[in-house]
VODO-934878 format. One record per atom (N, C-alpha, C): residue number from 1; atom name; x, y, z. Coordinates in Angstrom, 2 decimals, padded with zeros to 5 digits, m for minus. Layout:
<pt seq="NUM" atom="CA" X="X" Y="Y" Z="Z"/>
...
//
This chain:
<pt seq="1" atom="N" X="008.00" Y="151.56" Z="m028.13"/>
<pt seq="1" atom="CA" X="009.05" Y="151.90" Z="m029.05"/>
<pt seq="1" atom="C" X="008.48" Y="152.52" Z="m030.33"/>
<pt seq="2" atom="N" X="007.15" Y="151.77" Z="m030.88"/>
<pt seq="2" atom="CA" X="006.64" Y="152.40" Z="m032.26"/>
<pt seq="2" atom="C" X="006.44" Y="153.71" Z="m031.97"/>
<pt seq="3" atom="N" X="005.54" Y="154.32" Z="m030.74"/>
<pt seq="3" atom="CA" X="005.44" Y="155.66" Z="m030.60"/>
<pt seq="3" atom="C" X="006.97" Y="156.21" Z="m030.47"/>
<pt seq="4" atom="N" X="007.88" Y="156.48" Z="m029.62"/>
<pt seq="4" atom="CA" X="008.76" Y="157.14" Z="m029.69"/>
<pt seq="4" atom="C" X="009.59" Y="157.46" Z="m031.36"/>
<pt seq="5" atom="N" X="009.31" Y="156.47" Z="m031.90"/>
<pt seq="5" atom="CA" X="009.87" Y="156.26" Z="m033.49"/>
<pt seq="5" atom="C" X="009.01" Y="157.25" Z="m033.89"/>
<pt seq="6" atom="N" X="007.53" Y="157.69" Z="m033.98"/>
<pt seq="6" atom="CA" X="006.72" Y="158.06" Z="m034.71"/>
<pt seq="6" atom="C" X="006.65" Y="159.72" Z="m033.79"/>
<pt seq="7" atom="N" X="007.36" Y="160.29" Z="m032.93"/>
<pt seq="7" atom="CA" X="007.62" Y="161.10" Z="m032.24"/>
<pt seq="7" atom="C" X="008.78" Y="161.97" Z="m032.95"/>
<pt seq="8" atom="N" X="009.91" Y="160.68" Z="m033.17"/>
<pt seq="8" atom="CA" X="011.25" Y="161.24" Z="m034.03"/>
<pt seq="8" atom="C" X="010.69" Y="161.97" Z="m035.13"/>
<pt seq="9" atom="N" X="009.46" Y="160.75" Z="m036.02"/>
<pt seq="9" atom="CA" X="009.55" Y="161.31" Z="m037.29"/>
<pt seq="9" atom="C" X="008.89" Y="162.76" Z="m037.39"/>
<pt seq="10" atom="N" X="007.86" Y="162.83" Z="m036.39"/>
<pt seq="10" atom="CA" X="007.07" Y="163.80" Z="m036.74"/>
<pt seq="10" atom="C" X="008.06" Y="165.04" Z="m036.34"/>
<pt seq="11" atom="N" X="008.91" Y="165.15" Z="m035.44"/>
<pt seq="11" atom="CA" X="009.81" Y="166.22" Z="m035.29"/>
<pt seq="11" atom="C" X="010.35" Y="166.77" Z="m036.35"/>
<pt seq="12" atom="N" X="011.08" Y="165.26" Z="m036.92"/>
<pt seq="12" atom="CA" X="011.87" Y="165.55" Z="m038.12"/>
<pt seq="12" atom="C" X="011.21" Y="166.14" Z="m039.43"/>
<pt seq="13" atom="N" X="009.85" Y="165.99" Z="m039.43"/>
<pt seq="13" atom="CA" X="008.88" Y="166.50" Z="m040.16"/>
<pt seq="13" atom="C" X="008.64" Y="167.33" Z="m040.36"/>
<pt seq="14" atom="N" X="008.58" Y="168.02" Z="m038.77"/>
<pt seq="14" atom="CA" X="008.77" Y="169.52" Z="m038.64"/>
<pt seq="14" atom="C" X="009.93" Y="170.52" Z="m038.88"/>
<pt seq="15" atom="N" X="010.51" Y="169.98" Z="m038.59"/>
<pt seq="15" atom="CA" X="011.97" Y="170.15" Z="m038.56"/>
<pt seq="15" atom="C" X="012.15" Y="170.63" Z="m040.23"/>
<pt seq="16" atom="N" X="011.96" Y="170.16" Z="m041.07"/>
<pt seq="16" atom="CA" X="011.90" Y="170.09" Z="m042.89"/>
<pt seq="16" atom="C" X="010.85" Y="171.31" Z="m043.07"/>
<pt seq="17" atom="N" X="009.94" Y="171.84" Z="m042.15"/>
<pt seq="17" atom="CA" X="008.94" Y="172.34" Z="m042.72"/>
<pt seq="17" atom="C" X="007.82" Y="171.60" Z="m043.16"/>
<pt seq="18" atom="N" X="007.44" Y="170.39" Z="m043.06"/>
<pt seq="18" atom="CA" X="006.69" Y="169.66" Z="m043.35"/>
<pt seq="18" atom="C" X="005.12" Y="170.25" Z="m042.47"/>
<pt seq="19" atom="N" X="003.95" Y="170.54" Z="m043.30"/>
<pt seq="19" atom="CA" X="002.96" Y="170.74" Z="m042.56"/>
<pt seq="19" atom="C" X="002.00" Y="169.66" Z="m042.11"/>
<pt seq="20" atom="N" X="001.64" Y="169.23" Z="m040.83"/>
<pt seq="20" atom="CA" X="000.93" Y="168.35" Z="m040.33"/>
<pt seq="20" atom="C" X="m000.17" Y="169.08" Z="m040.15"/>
<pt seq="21" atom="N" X="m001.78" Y="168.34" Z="m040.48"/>
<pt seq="21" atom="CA" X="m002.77" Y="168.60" Z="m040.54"/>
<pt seq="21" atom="C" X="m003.53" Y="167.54" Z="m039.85"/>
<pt seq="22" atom="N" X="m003.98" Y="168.24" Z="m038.81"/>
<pt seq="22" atom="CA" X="m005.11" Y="167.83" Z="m037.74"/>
<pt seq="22" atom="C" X="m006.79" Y="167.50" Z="m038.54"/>
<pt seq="23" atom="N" X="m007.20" Y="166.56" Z="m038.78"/>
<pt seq="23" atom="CA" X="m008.22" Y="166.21" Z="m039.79"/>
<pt seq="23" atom="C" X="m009.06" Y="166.61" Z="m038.09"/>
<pt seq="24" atom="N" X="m010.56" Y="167.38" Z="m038.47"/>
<pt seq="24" atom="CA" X="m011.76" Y="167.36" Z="m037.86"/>
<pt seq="24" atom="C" X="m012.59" Y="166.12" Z="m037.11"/>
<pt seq="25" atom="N" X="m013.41" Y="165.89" Z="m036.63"/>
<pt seq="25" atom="CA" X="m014.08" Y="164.62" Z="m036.79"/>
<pt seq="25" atom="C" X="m014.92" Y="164.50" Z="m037.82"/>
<pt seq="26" atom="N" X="m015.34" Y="165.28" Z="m037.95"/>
<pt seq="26" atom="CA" X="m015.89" Y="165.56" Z="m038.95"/>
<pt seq="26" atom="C" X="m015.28" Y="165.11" Z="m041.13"/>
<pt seq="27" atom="N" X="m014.32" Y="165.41" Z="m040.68"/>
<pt seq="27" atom="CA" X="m013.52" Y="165.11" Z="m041.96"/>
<pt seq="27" atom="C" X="m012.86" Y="163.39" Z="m041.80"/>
<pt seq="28" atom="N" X="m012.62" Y="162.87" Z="m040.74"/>
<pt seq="28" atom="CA" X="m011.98" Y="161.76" Z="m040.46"/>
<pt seq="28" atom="C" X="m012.78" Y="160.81" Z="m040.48"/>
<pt seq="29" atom="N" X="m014.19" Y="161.19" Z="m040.58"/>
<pt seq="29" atom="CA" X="m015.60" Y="160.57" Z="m040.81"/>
<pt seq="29" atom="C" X="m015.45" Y="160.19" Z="m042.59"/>
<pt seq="30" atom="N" X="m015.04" Y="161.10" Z="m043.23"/>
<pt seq="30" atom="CA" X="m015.65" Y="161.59" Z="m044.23"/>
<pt seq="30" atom="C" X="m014.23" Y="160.53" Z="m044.89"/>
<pt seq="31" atom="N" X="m013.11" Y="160.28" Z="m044.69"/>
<pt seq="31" atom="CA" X="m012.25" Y="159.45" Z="m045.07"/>
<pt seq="31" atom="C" X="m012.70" Y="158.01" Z="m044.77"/>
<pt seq="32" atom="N" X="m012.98" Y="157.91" Z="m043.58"/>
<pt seq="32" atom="CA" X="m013.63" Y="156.41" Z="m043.11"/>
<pt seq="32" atom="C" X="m013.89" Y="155.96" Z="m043.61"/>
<pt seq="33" atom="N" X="m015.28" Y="156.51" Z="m044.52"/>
<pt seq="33" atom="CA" X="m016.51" Y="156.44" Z="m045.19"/>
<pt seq="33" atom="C" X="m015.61" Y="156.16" Z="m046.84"/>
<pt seq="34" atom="N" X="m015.03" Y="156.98" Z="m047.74"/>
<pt seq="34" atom="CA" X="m013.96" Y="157.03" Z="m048.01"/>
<pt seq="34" atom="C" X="m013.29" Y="155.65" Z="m048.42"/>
<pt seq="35" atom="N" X="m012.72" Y="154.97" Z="m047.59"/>
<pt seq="35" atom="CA" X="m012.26" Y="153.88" Z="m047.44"/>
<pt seq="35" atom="C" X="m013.05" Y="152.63" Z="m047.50"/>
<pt seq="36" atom="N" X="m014.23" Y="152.45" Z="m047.43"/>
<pt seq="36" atom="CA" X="m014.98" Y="151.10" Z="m047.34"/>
<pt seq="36" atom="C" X="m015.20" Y="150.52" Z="m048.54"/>
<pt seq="37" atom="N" X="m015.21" Y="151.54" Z="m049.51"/>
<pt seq="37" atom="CA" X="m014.80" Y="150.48" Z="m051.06"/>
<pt seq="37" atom="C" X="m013.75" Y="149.94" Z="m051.07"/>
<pt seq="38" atom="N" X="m012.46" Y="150.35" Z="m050.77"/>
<pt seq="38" atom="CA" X="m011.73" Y="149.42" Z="m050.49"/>
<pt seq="38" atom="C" X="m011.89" Y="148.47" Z="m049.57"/>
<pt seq="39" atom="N" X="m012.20" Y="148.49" Z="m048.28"/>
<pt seq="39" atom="CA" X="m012.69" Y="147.13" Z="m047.85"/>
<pt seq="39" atom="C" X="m013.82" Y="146.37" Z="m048.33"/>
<pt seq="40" atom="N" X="m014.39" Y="146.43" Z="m049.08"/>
<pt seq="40" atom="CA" X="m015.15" Y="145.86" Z="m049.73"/>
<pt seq="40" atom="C" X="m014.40" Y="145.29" Z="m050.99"/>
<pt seq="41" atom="N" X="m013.47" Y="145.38" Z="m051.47"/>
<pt seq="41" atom="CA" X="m012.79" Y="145.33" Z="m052.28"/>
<pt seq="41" atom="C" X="m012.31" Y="143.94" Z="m051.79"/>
<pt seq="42" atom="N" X="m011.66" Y="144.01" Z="m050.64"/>
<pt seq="42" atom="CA" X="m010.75" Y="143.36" Z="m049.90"/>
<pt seq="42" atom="C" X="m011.55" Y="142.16" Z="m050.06"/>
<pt seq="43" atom="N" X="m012.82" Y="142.17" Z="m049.45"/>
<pt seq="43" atom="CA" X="m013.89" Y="141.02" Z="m048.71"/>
<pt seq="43" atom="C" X="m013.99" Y="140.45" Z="m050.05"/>
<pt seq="44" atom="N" X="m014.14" Y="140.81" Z="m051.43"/>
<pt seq="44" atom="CA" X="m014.24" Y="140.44" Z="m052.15"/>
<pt seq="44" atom="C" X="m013.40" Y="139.39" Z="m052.66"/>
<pt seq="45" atom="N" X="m012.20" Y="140.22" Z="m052.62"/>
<pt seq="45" atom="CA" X="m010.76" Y="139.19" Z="m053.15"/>
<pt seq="45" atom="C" X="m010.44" Y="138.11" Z="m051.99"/>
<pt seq="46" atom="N" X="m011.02" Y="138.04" Z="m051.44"/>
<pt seq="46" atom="CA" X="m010.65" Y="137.06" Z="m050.23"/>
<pt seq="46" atom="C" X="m011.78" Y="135.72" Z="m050.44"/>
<pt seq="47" atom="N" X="m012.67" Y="136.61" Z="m050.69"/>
<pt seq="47" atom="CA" X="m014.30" Y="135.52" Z="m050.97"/>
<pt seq="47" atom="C" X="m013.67" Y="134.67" Z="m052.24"/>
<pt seq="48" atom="N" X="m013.14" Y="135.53" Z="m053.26"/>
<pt seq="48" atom="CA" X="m012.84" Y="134.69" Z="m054.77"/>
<pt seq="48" atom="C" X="m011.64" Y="133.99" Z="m054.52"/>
<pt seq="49" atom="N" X="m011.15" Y="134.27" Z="m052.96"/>
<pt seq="49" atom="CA" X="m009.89" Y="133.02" Z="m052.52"/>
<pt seq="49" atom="C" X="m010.20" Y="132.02" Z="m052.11"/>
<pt seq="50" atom="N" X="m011.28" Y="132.05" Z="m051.77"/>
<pt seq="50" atom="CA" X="m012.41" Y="130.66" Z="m051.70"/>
<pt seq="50" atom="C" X="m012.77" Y="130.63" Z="m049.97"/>
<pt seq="51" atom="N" X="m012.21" Y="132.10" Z="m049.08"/>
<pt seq="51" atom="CA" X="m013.08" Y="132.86" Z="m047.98"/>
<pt seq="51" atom="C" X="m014.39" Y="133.37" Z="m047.65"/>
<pt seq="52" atom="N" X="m015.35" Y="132.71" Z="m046.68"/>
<pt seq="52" atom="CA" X="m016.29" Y="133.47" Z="m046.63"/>
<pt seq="52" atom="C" X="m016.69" Y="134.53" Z="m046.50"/>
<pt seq="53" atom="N" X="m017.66" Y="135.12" Z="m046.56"/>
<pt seq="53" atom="CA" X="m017.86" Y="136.68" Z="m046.66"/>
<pt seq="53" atom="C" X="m017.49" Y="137.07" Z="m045.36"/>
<pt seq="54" atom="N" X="m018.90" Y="136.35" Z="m044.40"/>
<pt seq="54" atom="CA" X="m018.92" Y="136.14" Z="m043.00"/>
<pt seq="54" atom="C" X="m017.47" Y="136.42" Z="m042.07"/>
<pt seq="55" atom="N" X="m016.46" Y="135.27" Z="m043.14"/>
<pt seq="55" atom="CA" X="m015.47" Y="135.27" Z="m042.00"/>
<pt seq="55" atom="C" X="m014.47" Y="136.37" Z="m042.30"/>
<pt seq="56" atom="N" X="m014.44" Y="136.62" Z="m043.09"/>
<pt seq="56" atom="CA" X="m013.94" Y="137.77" Z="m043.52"/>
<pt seq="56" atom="C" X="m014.06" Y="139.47" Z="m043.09"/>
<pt seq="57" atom="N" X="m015.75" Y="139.59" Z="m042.69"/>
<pt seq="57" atom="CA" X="m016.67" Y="140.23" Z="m041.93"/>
<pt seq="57" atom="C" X="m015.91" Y="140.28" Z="m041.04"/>
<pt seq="58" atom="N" X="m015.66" Y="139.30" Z="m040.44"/>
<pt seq="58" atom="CA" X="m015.30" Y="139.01" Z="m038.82"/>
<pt seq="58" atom="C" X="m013.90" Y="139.58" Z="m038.79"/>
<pt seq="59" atom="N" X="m013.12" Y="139.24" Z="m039.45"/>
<pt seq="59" atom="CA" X="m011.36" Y="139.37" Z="m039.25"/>
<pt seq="59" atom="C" X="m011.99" Y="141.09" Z="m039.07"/>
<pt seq="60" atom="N" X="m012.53" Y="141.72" Z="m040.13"/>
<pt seq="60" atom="CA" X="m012.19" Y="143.28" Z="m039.81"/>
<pt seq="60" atom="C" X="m012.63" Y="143.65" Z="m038.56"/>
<pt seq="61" atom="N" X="m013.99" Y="143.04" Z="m038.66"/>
<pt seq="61" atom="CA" X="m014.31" Y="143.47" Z="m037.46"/>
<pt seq="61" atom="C" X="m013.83" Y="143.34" Z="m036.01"/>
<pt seq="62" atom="N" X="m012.44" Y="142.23" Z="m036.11"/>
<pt seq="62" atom="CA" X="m012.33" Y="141.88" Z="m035.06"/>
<pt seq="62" atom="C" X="m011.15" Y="143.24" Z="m034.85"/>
<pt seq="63" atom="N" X="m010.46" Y="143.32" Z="m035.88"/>
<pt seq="63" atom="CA" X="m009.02" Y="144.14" Z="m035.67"/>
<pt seq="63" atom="C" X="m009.47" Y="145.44" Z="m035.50"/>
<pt seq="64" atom="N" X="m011.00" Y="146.16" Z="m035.78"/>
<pt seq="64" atom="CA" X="m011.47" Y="147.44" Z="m035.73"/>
<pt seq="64" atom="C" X="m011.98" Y="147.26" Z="m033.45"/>
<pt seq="65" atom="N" X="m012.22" Y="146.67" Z="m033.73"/>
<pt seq="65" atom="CA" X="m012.38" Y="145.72" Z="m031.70"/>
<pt seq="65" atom="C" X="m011.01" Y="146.09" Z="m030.98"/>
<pt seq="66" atom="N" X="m010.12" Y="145.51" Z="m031.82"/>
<pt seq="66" atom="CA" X="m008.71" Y="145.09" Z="m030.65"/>
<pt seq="66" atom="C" X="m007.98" Y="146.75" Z="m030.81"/>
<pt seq="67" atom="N" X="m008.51" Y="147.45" Z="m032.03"/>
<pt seq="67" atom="CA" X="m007.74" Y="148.74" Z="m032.31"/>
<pt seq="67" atom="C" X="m008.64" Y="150.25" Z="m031.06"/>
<pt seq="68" atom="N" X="m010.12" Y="149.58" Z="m031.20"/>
<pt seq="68" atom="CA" X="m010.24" Y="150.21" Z="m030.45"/>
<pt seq="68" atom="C" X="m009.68" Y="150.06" Z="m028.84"/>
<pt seq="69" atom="N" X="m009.77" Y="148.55" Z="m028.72"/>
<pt seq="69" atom="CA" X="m009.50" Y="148.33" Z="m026.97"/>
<pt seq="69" atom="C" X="m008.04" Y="149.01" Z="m026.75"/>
<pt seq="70" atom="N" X="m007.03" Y="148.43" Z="m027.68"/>
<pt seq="70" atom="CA" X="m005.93" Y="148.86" Z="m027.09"/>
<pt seq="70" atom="C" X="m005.82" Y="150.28" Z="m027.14"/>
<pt seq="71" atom="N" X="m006.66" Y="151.43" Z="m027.93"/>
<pt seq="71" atom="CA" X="m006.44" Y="153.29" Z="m027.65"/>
<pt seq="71" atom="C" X="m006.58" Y="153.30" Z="m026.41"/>
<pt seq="72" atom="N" X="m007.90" Y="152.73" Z="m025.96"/>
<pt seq="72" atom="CA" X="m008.53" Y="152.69" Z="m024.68"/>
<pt seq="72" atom="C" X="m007.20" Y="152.76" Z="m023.49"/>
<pt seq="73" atom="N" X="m006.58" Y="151.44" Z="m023.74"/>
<pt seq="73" atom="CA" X="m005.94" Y="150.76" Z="m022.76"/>
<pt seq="73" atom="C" X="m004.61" Y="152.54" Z="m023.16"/>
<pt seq="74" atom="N" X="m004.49" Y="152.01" Z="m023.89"/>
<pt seq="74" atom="CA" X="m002.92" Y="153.58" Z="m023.94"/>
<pt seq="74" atom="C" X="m003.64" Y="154.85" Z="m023.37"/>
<pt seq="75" atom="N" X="m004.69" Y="155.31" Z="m023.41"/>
<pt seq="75" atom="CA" X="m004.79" Y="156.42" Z="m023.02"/>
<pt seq="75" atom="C" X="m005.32" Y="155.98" Z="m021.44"/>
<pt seq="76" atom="N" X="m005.70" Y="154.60" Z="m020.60"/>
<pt seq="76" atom="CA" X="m006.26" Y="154.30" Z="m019.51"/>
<pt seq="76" atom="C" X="m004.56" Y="154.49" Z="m018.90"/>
<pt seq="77" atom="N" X="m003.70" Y="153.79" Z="m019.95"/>
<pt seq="77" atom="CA" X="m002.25" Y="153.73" Z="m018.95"/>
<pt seq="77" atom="C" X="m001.37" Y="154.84" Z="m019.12"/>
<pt seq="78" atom="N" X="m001.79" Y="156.11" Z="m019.63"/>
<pt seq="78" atom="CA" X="m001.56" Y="157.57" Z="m020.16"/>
<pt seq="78" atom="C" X="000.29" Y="156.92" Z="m020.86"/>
<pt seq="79" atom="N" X="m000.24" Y="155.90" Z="m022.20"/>
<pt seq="79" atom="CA" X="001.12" Y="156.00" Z="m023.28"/>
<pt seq="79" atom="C" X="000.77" Y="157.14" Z="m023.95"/>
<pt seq="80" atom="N" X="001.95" Y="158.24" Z="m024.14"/>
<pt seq="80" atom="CA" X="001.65" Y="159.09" Z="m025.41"/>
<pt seq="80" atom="C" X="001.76" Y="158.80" Z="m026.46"/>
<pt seq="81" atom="N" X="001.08" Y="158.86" Z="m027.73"/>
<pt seq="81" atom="CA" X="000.97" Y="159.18" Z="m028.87"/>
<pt seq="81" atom="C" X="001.56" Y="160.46" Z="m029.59"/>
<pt seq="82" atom="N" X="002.01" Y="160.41" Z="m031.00"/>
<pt seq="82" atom="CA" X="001.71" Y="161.21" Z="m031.59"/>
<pt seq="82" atom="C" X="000.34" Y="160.84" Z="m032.81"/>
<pt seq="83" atom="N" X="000.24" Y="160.12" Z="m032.81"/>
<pt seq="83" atom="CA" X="m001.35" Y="160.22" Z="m033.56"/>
<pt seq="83" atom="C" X="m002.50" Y="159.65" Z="m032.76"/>
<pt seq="84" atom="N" X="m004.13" Y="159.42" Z="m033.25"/>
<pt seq="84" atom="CA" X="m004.67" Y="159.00" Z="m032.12"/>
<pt seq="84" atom="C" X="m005.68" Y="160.37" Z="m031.45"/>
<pt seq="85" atom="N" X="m005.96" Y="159.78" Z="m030.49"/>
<pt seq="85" atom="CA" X="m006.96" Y="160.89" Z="m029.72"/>
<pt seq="85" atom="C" X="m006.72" Y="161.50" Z="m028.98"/>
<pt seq="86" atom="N" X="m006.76" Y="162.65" Z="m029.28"/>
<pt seq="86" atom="CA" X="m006.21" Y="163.78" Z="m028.26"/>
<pt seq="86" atom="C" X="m005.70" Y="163.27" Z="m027.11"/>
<pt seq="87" atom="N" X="m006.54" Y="162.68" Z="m026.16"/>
<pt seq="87" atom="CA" X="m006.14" Y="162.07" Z="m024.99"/>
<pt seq="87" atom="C" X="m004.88" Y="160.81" Z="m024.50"/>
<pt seq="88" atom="N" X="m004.19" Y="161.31" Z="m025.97"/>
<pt seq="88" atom="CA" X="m003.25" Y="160.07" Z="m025.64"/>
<pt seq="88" atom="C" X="m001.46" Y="160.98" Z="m026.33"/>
<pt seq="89" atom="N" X="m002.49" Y="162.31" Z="m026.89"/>
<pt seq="89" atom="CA" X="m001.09" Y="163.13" Z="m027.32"/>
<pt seq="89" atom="C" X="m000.63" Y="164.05" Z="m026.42"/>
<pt seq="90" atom="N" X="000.44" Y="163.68" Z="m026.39"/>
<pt seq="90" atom="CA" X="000.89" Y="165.78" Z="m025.46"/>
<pt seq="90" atom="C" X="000.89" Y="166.75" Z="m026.29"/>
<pt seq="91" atom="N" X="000.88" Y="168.40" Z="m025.27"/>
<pt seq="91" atom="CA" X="000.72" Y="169.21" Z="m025.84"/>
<pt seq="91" atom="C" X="001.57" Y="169.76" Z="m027.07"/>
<pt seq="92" atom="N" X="002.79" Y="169.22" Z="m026.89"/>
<pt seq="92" atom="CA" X="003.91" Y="169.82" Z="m028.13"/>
<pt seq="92" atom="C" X="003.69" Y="169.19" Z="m029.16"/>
<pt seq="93" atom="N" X="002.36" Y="167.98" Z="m029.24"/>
<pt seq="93" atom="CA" X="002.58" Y="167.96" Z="m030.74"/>
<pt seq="93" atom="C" X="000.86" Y="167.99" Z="m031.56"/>
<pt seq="94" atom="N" X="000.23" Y="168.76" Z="m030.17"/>
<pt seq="94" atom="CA" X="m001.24" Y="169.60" Z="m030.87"/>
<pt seq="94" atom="C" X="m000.84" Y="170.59" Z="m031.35"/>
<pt seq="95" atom="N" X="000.30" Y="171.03" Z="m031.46"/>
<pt seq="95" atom="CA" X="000.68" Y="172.85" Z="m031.72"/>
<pt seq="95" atom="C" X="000.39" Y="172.39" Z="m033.48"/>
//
């Protein structure tokens, strides 16, 4: 259901003229990277919640695990996407 919702929007997106931009790997690297002060941020405020670093470590790491397994599993059981890896989008919305 979340994909078909996220199918509507991006139509409707288009639909407005809205331009969608296909980030590189290269560039999607470069956001990643990007982003880890804020998770570090995070690990922090969680540690001064009286959380270990360690376990804290772990939660991301676990949800960066289950985010990868389940792409896996959507593109093993061909769910489409509109965001995600190529291999899980159709062609009408690489255009």
């Amino acid at each position: 259901m979340w994909n078909s919702i996220d199918f509507e929007g991006m139509e409707l997106a288009k639909s407005k003229g809205v331009e969608l931009i296909e980030l590189s790997a290269e560039e999607a690297a470069r956001w990643q990277k990007a982003a880890e002060p804020t998770l570090d941020g995070y690990v922090k405020e969680m540690v001064g919640k009286g959380h270990k670093e360690d376990e804290v470590r772990g939660w991301i790491k676990f949800i960066r695990e289950r985010v990868d397994y389940w792409t896996k599993k959507q593109i093993e059981w061909r769910i489409p996407s509109p965001t995600g890896p190529k291999e899980m989008r159709p062609e009408s919305i690489l255009r």
